[in-house]
C-alpha positions in Angstrom: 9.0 -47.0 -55.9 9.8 -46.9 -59.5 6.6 -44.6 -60.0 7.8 -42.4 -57.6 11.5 -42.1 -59.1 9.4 -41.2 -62.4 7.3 -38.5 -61.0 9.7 -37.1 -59.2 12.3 -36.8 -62.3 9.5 -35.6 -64.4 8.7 -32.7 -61.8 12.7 -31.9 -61.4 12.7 -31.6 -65.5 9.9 -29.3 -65.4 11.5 -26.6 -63.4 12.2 -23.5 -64.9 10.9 -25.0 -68.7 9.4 -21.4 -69.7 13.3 -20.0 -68.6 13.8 -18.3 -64.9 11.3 -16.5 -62.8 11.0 -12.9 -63.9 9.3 -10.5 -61.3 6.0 -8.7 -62.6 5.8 -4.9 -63.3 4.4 -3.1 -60.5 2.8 -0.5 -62.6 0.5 -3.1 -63.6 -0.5 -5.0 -60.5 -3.9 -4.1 -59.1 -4.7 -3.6 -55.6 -5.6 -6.1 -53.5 -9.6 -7.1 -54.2 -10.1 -8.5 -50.3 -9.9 -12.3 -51.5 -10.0 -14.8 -48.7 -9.2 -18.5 -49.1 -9.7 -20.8 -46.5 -10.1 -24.6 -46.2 -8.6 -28.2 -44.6 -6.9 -31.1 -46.4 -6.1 -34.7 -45.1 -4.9 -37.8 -46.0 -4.7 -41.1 -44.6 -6.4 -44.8 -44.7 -10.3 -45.2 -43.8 -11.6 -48.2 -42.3 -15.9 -48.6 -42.7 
């Protein structure tokens, strides 16, 4: 539990280190290139 108290203050300290969000310039974003992603994740406990 105490590992889980760490990571998660650890991940709420990180937020916005670099300073808030700041939206791109959309004269300089490219078209979209047709990139797919695809995929399947699980987790759980295995038993052999």
């Amino acid at each position: 539990m105490r590992r889980l108290a760490l990571l998660a203050c650890l991940a709420l300290a990180a937020c916005g280190a670099d300073g808030p969000p700041e939206r791109p310039d959309p004269a300089q974003e490219e078209p979209p290139i047709g990139l797919s992603v695809s995929g399947s994740a699980s987790i759980g406990v295995a038993s052999r």
